[in-house]
VEXPA-458024 format. One line per 5 residues: number of its first residue (from 1); their letters; for each residue x, z, y of N, C-alpha, C, CB. Coordinates in nm, 3 decimals, padded with zeros to 5 digits, always signed. Glycine has a CB too. Layout:
N
NUM> a> X Z Y X Z Y X Z Y X Z Y  ... $
END
This chain:
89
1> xxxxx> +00.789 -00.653 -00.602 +00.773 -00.794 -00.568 +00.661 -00.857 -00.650 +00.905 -00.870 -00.589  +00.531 -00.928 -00.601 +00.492 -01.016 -00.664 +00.503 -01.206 -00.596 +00.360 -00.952 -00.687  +00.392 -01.260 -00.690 +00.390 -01.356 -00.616 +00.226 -01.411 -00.616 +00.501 -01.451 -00.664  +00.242 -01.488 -00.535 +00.102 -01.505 -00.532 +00.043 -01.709 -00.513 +00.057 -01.389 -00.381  -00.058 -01.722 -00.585 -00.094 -01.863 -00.592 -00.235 -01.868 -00.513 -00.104 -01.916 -00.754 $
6> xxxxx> -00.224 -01.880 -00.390 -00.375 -01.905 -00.303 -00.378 -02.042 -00.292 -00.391 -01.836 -00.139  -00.531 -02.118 -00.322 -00.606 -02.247 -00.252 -00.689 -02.137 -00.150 -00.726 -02.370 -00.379  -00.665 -02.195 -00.029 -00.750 -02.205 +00.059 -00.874 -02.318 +00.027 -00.671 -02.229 +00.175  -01.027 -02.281 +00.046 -01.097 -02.432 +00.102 -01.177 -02.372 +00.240 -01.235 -02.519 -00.035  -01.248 -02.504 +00.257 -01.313 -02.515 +00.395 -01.280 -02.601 +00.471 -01.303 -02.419 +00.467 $
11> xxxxx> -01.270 -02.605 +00.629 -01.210 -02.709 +00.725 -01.112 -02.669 +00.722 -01.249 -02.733 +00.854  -00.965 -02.672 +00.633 -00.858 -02.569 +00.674 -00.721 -02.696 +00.656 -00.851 -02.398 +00.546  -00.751 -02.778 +00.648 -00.685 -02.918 +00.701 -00.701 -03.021 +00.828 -00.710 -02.997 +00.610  -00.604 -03.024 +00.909 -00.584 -03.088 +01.033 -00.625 -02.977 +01.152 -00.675 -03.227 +01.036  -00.626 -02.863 +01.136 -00.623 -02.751 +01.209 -00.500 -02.667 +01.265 -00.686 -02.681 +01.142 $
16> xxxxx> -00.402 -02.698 +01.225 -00.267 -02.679 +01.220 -00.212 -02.527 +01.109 -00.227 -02.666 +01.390  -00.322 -02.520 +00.993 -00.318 -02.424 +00.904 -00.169 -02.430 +00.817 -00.447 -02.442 +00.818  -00.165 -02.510 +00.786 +00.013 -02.520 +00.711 +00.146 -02.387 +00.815 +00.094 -02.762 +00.758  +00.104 -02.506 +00.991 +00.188 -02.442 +01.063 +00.204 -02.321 +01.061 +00.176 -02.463 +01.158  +00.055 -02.247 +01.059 +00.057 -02.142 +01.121 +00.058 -02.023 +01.031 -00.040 -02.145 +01.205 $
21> xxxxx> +00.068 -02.110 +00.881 +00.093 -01.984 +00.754 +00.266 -02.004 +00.745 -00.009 -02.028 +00.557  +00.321 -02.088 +00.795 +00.452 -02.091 +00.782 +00.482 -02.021 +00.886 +00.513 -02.212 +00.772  +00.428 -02.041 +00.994 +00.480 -01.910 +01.101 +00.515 -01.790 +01.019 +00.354 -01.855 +01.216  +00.378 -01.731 +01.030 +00.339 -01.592 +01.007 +00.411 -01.588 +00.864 +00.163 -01.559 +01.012  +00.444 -01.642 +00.741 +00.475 -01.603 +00.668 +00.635 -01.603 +00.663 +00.404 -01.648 +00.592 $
26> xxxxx> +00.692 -01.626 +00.814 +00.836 -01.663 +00.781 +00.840 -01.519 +00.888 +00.919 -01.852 +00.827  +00.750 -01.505 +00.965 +00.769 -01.348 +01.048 +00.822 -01.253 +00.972 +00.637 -01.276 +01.098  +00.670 -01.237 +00.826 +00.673 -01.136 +00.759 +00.738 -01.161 +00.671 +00.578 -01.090 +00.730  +00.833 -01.215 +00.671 +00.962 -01.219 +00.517 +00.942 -01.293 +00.399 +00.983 -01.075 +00.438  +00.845 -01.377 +00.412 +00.781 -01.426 +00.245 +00.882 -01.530 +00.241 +00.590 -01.497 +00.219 $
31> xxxxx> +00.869 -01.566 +00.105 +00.934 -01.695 +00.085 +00.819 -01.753 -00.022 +01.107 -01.683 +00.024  +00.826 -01.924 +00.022 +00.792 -01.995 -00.089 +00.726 -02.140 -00.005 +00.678 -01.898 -00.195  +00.565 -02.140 -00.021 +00.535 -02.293 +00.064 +00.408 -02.298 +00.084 +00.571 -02.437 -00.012  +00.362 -02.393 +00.153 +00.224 -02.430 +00.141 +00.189 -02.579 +00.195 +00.143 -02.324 +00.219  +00.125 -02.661 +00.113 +00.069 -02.797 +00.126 -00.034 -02.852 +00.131 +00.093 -02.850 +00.066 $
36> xxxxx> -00.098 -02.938 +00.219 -00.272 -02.987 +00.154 -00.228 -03.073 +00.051 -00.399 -03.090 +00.272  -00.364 -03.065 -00.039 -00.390 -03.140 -00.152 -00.500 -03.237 -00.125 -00.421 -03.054 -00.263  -00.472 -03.322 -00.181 -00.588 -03.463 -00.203 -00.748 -03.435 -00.186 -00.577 -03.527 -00.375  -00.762 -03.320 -00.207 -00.937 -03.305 -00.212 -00.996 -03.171 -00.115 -00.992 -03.270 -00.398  -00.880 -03.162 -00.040 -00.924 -03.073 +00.089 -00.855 -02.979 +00.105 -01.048 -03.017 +00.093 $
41> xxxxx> -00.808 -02.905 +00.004 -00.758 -02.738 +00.027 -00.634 -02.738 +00.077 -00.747 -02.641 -00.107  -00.585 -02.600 +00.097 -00.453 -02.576 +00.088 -00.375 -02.540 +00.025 -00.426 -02.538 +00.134  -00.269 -02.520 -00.041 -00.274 -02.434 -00.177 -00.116 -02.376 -00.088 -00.271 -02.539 -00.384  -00.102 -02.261 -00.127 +00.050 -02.184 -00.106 +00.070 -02.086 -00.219 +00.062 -02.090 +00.043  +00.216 -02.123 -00.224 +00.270 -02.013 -00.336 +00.381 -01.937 -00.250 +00.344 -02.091 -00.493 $
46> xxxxx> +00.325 -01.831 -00.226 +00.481 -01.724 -00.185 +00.506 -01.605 -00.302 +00.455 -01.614 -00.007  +00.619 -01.513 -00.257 +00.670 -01.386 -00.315 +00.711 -01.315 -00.201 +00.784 -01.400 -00.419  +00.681 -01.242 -00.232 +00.728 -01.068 -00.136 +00.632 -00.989 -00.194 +00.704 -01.050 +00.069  +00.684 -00.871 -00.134 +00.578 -00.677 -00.173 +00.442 -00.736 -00.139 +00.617 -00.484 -00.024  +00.366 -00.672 -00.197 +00.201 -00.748 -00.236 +00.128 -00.720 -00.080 +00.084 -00.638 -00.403 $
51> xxxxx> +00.178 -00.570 -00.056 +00.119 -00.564 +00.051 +00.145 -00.635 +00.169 +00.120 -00.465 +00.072  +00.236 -00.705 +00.190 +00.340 -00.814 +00.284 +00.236 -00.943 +00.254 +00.546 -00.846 +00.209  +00.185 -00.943 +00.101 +00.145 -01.093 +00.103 -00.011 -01.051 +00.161 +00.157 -01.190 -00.073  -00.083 -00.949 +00.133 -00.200 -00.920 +00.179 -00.217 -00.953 +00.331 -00.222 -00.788 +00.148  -00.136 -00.873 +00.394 -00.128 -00.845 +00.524 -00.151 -01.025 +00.582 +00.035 -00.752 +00.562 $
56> xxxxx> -00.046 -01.110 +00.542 -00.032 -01.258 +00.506 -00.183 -01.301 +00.552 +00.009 -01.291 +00.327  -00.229 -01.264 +00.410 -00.393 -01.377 +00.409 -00.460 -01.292 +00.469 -00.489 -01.430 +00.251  -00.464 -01.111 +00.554 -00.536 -01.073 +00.674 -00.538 -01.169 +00.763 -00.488 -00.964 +00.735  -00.432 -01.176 +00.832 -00.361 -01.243 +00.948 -00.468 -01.416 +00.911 -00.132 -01.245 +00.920  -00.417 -01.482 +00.813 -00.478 -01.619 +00.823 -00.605 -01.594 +00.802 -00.428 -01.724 +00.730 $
61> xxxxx> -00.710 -01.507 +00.741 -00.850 -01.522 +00.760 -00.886 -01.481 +00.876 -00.924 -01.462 +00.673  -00.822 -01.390 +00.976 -00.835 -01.346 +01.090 -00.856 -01.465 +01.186 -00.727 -01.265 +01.118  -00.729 -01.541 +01.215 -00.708 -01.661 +01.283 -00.761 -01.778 +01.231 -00.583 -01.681 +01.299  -00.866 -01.795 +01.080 -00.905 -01.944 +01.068 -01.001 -01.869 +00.983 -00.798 -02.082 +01.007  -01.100 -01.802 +01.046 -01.203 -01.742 +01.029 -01.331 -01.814 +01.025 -01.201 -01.660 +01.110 $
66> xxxxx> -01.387 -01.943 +01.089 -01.420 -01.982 +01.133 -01.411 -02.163 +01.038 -01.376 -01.923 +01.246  -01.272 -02.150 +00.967 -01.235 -02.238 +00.912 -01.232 -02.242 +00.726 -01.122 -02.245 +00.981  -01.228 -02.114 +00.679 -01.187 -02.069 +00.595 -01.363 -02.069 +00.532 -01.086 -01.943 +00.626  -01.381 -02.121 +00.389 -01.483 -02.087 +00.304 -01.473 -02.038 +00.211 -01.538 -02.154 +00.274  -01.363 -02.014 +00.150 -01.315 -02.008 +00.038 -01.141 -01.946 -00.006 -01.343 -02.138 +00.010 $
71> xxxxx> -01.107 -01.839 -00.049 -00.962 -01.808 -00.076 -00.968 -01.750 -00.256 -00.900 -01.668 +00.055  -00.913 -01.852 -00.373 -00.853 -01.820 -00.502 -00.748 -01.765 -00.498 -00.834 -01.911 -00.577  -00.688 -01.674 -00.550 -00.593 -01.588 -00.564 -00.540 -01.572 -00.691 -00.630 -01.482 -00.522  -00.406 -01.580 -00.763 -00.363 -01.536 -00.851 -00.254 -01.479 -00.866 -00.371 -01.595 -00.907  -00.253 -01.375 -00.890 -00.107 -01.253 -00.879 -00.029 -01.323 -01.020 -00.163 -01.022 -00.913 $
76> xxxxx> +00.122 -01.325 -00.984 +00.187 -01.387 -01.075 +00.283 -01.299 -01.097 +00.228 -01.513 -01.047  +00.442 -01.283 -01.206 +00.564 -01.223 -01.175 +00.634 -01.339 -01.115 +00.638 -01.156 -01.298  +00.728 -01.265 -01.005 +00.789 -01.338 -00.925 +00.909 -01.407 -00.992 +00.818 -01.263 -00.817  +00.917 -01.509 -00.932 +01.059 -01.586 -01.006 +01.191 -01.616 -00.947 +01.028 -01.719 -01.046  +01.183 -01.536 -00.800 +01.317 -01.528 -00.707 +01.345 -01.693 -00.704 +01.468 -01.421 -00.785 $
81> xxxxx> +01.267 -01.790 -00.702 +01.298 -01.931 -00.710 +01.343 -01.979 -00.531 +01.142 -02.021 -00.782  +01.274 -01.886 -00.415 +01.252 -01.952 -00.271 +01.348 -01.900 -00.215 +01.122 -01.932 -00.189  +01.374 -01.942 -00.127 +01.489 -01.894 -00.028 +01.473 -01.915 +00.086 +01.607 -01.940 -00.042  +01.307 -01.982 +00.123 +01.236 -01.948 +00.261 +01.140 -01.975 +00.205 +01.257 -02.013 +00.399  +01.047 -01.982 +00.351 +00.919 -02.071 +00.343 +00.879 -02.169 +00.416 +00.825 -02.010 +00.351 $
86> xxxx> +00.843 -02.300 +00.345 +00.869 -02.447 +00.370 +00.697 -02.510 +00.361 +00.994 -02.520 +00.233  +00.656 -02.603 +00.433 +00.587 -02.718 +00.447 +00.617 -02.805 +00.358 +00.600 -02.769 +00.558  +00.545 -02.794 +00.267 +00.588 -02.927 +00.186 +00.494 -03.027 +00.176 +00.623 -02.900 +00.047  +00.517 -03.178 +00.156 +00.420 -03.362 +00.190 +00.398 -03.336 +00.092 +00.478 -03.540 +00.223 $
END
């Protein structure tokens, strides 16, 4: 298990990017969240097997390819804190 701390930047707000990482990340088993922030990005924190979270940000650079300029990444130890994955204001 890890976990992982991605900002998205780029146009990746008002695209329906939140939705569609909560989709896909509730397909593939993750738990945790993702929100825009005040100055453009997106930021999400999930946990699951690394390769589960990879596969994850395949899938969203795949589909917001076009949208996406930018992905920070930081591998963390997981803290079993989520018990899904949520949209959070």
């Amino acid at each position: 298990m890890k976990r992982a701390h991605i900002f998205f930047s780029g146009y990746v707000q008002g695209v329906g990017f939140r939705y569609t990482a909560r989709a896909i990340a509730i397909e593939v088993h993750l738990k945790g969240w993702v929100k825009n922030l005040s100055d453009g990005r997106v930021e999400v924190v999930c946990e699951g097997d690394e390769d589960i979270i990879k596969s994850f940000l395949d899938e969203l650079k795949e589909r917001f390819s076009g949208y996406i300029d930018k992905i920070d990444i930081t591998w963390e130890k997981p803290t079993g804190e989520f018990v899904d994955f949520k949209i959070r204001f």
